[in-house]
ZAMARGU-4260 file (C-alpha; in steps of 0.2 Angstrom, whole numbers, plus 5000, padded with zeros to 4 digits):
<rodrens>
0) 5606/5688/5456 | 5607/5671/5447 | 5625/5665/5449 | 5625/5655/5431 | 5625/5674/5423
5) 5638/5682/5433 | 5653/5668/5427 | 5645/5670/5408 | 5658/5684/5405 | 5674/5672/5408
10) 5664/5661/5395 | 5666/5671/5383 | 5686/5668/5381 | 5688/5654/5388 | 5674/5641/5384
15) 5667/5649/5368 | 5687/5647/5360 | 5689/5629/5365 | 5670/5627/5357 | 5675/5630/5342
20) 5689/5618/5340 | 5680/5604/5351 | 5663/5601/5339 | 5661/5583/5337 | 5660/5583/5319
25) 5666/5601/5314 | 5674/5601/5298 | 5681/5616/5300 | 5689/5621/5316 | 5694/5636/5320
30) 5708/5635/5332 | 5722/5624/5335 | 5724/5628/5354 | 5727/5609/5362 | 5722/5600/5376
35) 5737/5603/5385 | 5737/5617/5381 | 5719/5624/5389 | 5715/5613/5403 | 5729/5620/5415
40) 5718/5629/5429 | 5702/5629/5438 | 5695/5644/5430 | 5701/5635/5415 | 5688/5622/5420
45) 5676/5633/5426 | 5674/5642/5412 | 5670/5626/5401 | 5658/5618/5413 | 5648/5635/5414
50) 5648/5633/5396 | 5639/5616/5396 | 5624/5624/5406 | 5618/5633/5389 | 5625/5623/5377
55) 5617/5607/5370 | 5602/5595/5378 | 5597/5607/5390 | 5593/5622/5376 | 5583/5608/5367
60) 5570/5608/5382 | 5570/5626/5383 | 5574/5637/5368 | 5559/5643/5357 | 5560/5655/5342
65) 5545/5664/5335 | 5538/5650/5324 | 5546/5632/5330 | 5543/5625/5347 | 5559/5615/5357
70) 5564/5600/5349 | 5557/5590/5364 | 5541/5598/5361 | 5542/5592/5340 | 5543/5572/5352
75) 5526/5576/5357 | 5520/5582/5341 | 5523/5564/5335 | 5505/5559/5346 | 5497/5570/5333
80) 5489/5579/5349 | 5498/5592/5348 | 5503/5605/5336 | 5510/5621/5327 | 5500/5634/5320
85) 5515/5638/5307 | 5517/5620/5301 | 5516/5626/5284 | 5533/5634/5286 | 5540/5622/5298
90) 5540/5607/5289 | 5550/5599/5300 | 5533/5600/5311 | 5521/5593/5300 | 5532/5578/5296
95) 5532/5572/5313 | 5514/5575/5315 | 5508/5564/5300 | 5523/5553/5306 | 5530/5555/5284
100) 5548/5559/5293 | 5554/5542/5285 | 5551/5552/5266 | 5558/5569/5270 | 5573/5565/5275
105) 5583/5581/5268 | 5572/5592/5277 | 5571/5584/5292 | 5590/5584/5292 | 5590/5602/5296
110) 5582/5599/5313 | 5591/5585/5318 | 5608/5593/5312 | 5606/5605/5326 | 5604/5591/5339
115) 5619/5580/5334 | 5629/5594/5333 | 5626/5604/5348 | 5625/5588/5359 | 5644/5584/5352
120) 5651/5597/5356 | 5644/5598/5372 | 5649/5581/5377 | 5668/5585/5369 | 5668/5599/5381
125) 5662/5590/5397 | 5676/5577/5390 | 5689/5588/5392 | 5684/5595/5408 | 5684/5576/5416
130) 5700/5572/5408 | 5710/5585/5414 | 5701/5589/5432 | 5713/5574/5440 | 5731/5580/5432
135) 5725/5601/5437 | 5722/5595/5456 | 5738/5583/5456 | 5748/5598/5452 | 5739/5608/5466
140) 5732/5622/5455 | 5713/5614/5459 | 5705/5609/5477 | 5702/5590/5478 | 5685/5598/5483
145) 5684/5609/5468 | 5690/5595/5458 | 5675/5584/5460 | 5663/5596/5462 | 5668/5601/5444
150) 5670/5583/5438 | 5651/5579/5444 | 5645/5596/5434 | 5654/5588/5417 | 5647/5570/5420
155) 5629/5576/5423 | 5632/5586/5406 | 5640/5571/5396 | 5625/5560/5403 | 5612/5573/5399
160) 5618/5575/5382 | 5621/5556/5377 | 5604/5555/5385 | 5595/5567/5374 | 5605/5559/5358
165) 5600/5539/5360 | 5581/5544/5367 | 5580/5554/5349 | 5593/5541/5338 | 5593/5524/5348
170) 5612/5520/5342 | 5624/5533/5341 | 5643/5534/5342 | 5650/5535/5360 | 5667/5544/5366
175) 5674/5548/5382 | 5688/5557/5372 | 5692/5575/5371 | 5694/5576/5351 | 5708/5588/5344
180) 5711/5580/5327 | 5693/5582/5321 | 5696/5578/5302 | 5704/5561/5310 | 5697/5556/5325
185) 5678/5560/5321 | 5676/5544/5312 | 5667/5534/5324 | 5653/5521/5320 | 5637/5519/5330
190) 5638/5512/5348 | 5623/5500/5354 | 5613/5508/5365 | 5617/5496/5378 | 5633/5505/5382
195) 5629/5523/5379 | 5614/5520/5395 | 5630/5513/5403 | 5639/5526/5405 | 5624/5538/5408
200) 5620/5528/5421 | 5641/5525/5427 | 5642/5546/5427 | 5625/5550/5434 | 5629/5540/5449
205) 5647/5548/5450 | 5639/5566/5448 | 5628/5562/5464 | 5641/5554/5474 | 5651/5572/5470
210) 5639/5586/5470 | 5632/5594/5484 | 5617/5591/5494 | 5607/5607/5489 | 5592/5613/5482
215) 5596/5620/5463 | 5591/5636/5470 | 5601/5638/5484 | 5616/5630/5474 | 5621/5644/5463
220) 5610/5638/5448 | 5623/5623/5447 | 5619/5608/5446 | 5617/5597/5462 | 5616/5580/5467
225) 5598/5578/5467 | 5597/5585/5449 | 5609/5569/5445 | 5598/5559/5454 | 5584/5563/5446
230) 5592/5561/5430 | 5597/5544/5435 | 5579/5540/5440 | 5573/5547/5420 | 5586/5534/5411
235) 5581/5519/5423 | 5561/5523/5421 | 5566/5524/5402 | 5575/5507/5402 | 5560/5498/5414
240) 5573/5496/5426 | 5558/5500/5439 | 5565/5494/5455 | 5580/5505/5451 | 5572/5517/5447
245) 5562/5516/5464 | 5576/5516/5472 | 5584/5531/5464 | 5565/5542/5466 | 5564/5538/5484
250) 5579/5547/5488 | 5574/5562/5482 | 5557/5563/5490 | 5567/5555/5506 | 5579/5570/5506
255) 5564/5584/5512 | 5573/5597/5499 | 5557/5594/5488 | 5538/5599/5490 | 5525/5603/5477
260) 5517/5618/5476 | 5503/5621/5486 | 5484/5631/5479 | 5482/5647/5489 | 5467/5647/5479
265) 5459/5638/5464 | 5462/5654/5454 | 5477/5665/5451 | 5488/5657/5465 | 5484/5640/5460
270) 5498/5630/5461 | 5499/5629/5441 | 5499/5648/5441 | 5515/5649/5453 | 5521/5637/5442
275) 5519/5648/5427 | 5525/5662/5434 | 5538/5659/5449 | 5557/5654/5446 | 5563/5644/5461
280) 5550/5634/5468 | 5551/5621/5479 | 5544/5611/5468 | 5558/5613/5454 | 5572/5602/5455
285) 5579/5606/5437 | 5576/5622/5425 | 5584/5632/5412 | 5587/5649/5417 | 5583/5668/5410
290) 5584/5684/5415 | 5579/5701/5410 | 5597/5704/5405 | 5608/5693/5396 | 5595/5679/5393
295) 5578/5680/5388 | 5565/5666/5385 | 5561/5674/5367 | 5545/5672/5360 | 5540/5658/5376
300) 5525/5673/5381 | 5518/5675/5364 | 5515/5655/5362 | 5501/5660/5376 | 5492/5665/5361
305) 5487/5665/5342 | 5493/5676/5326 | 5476/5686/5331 | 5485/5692/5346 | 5495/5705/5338
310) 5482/5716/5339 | 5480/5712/5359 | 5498/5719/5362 | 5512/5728/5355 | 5527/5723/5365
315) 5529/5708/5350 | 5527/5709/5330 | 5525/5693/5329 | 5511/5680/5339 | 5512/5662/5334
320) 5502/5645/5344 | 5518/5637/5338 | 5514/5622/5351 | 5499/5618/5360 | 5487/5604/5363
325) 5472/5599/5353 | 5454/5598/5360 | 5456/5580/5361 | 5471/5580/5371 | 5460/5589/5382
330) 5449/5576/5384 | 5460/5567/5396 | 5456/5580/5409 | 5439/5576/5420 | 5426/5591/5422
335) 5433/5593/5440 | 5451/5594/5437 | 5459/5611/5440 | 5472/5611/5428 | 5459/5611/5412
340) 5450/5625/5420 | 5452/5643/5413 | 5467/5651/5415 | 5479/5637/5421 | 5486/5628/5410
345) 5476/5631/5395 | 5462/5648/5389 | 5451/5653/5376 | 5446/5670/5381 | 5460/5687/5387
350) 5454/5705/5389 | 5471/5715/5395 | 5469/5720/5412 | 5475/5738/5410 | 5464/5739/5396
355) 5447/5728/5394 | 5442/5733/5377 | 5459/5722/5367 | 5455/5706/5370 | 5458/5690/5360
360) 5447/5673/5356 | 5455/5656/5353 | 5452/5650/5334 | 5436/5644/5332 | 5433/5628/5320
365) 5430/5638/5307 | 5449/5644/5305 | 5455/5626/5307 | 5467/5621/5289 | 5479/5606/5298
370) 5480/5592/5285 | 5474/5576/5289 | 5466/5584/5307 | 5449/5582/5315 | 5448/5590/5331
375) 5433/5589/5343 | 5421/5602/5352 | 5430/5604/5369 | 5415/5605/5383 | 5404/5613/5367
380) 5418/5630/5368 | 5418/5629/5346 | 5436/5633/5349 | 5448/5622/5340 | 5464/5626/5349
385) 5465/5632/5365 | 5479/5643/5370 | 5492/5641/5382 | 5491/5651/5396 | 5505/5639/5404
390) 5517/5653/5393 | 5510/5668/5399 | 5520/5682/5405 | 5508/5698/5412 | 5525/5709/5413
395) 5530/5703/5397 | 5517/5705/5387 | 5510/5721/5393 | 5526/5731/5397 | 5544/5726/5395
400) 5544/5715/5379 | 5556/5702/5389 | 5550/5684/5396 | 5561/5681/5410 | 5552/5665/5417
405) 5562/5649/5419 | 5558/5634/5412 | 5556/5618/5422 | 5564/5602/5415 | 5563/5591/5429
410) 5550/5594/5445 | 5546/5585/5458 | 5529/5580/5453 | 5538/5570/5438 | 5548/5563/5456
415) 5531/5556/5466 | 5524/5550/5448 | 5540/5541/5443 | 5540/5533/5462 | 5523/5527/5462
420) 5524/5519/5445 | 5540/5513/5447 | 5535/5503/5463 | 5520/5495/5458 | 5530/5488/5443
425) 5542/5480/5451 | 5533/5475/5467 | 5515/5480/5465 | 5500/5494/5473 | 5503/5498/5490
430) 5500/5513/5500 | 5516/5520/5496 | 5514/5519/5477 | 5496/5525/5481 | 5502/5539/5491
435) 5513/5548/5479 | 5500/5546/5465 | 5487/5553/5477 | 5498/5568/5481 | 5499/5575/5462
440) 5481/5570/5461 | 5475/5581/5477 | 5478/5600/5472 | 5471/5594/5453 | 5454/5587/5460
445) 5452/5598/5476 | 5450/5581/5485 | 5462/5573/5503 | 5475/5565/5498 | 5469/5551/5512
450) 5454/5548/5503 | 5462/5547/5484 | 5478/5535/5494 | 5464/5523/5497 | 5456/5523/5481
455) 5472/5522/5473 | 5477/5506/5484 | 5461/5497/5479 | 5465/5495/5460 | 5473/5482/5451
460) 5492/5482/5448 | 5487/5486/5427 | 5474/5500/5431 | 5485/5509/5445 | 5498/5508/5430
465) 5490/5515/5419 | 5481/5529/5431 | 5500/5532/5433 | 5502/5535/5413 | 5484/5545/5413
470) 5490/5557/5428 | 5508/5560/5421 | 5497/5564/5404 | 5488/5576/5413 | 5502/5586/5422
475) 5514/5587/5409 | 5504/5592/5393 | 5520/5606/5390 | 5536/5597/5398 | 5540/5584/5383
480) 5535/5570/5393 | 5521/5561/5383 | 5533/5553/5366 | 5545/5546/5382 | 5533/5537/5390
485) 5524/5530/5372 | 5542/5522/5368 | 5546/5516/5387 | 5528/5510/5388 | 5527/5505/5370
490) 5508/5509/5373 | 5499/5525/5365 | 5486/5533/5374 | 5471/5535/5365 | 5460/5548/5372
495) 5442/5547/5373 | 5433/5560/5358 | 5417/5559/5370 | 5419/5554/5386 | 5429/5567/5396
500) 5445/5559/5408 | 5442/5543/5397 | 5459/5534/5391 | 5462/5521/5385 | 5480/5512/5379
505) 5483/5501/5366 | 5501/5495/5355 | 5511/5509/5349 | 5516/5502/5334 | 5499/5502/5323
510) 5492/5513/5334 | 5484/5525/5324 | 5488/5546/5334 | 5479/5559/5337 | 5480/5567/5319
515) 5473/5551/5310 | 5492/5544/5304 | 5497/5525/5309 | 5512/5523/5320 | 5526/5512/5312
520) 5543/5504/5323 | 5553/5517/5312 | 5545/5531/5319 | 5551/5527/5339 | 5565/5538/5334
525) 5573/5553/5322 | 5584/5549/5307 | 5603/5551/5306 | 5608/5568/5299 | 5611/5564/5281
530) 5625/5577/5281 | 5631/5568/5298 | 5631/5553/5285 | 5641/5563/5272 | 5655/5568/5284
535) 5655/5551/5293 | 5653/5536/5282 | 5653/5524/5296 | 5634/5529/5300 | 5621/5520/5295
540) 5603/5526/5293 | 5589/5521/5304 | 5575/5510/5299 | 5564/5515/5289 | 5573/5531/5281
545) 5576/5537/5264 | 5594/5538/5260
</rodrens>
């Protein structure tokens, strides 16, 4: 049993009551329980902090609904080599893949409402919890243990969620406050991002110093030190802080609590399959967690496929490719690398396997209607969007109607990639930068890692940089990885439309993505909420927005 579900109960009176008095910009709270008040006991506190592992950034990874993908996933829908079947409901979708946010910025508001909001309030929750921890085990009703153990669950969640909110917004107003006088105390202007990576960085280091040395799996499903650390290792890769972020990678892999997943075989039980369908891993170092129960991954299993599908299965009404890659994306992949071979991550063909005769087809060029789109003829398939066999659930699909599989926001693939990057930016290729490159590479191509450590080692300090970026393009085609790295790099990847594994990187800004639109400085980031700018007059607009 999963121990996050068992405490959700206490949530429910406990957390749940103080969230609706503790939103960062609420107008209208709904209780005028205090600080003092709440923040008397441990359960108190543990009740709060539960709440922060479903609340905010870590739901903007993971939740899905039938039409719309995660908000990460709408970053890499920016590239244009990605997109959503339904854009012409999900407008939201559309704008960011023609990159015309900077004119639509009422609808967009709707989408980026959510993110201010739910990030707030999750950040004026794991506020409280650090305020009060010292006074609750001064007065003996908390363990000094306890204490800190809880304090470092609230710090990685404040510097998750400020992390999420200046990746998406640059700017954005910082407190360390828990706020009770929201009509008063919520006028806050915009902070420089300088400081808000500051404390992300001040309470990621504090969260690992206090949090156990566990494996999230064997931890309860709580947060551990080396989720904080690899946190820490995310904002310093961000900032081009390289030799910190080195520093911060090589702990993880130097701890022996993380392997990848190893190929049984190149089929079913490749290591992309176990990924797909196995919680737990040793290979996953961070995840948002369902079960059959009290929490399913909603309509995750029916992205596998296209609105064609509903005649394949009757567990769902409703079948959408709400995110998935374009044939051009694919592109990046070489004719020999596992992962763009049938059934891994990606498919174009499904016959059930309890019965043969309902199948499905991916949409051939024919169906294709995206505006301002032109796609290619992946290996000479005539499909125009492959499906995404990375969502596929068998038991959801064919019997219980329920997807129950987690789903991985940090692993420690992104660990070995972030390592070997990070050292040959700040000190150049050598064999250990070539080594944790070469191990990603190895269960992708089939070949030894000896052999790919030494042909990693013999390039230039620019091509081993950017066979970093390739590689990272190539492993994390779902994980919201791609828009990150474009802004960090501030290079875009343009892929090959003939030549198969080609790439080749050029500016971000006039860069021209994958769905034909030119990439302006304006669109590193989302736009301020204009109802965030109603209620708060101190906010000011990014660049390039329409007031």
């Amino acid at each position: 049993m999963k121990n996050i579900f068992n405490k959700s109960v206490a949530l429910v009176s406990g957390a749940l009551l103080l969230a609706s008095c503790s939103g960062f910009l609420d107008e209208n709270p709904k209780s005028t329980l205090t600080f003092q008040d709440y923040y008397k006991t441990e359960a108190q506190v543990t009740a709060n902090v539960t709440y922060l592992y479903r609340s905010g950034a870590p739901t903007k990874f993971a939740s899905v609904n039938a039409y719309e993908p995660s908000f990460a996933a709408n970053n890499s829908i920016l590239t244009g080599y990605f997109t959503n079947s339904y854009e012409g409901q999900e407008l939201t979708n559309k704008y960011a893949r023609l990159l015309t946010r900077q004119e639509q910025t009422q609808t967009v508001s709707g989408t980026v409402d959510g993110i201010w909001d739910d990030c707030y309030r999750a950040i004026n929750t794991a506020n409280g919890a650090i305020k009060a921890i010292p006074s609750i085990v001064e007065k003996g009703n908390m363990s000094a243990s306890a204490g800190a153990n809880l304090d470092g669950q609230a710090r990685f969640f404040r510097a998750f969620n400020y992390m999420m909110l200046v990746k998406a917004f640059g700017d954005v107003p910082l407190s360390e406050d828990f706020i009770v006088d929201l009509a008063q105390d919520t006028q806050l202007p915009r902070t420089a991002a300088a400081q808000i990576y500051a404390l992300i960085e001040s309470d990621l280091r504090t969260a690992a110093d206090e949090l156990p040395d566990a494996r999230f799996a064997d931890n309860g499903h709580r947060v551990t030190k080396w989720i904080a650390e690899m946190a820490l290792t995310d904002i310093l890769f961000y900032q081009g802080k390289y030799s910190e972020a080195a520093a911060e990678a090589k702990k993880i892999i130097g701890s022996g609590k993380f392997t990848l997943a190893a190929n049984i075989d190149t089929e079913a039980n490749s290591a992309y399959n176990q990924l797909r369908a196995i919680d737990d891993l040793p290979e996953a170092i961070y995840a948002y967690e369902y079960n059959s129960a009290l929490s399913t991954n909603g309509y995750t299993p029916c992205h596998a496929f296209s609105g064609s599908a509903t005649t394949t299965f009757s567990t769902w009404v409703i079948f959408e490719r709400v995110f998935g890659p374009t044939n051009r994306y694919l592109n990046v992949y070489g004719t020999n690398d596992l992962r763009v071979q049938p059934n891994q991550f990606f498919h174009w063909t499904y016959a059930r396997p309890d019965d043969p005769s309902k199948t499905w087809s991916a949409p051939e060029f024919s169906t294709g209607y995206m505006e301002g789109f032109t796609n290619i003829d992946f290996a000479g398939m005539g499909y125009q969007y492959p499906g995404c066999w990375y969502f596929y659930d068998e038991d959801g699909l064919l019997n219980t109607g329920r997807g129950t599989k987690d789903w991985n926001i940090y692993r420690y693939a992104e660990t070995l990639l972030d390592a070997a990057e990070a050292i040959a930016q700040s000190a150049g290729v050598n064999a250990e930068a070539a080594g944790y490159l070469a191990q990603v590479q190895s269960r992708a191509l089939g070949e030894t890692v000896e052999s790919l450590t030494a042909a990693n080692q013999a390039l230039s300090k620019e091509d081993f940089i950017k066979a970093c970026w390739t590689e990272r393009l190539r492993e994390f085609p779902f994980e919201s990885k791609i828009w990150d790295d474009c802004v960090r790099t501030g290079k875009f990847p343009e892929i090959s439309t003939t030549n198969r594994g080609e790439v080749e990187y050029v500016d971000l800004v006039g860069a021209t993505n994958g769905s034909g639109a030119v990439i302006k400085a304006s669109d590193r980031y989302w736009p301020i909420s204009l109802n965030e700018k109603q209620r708060n007059p101190k906010l000011t607009q990014n660049e390039g927005y329409k007031e």
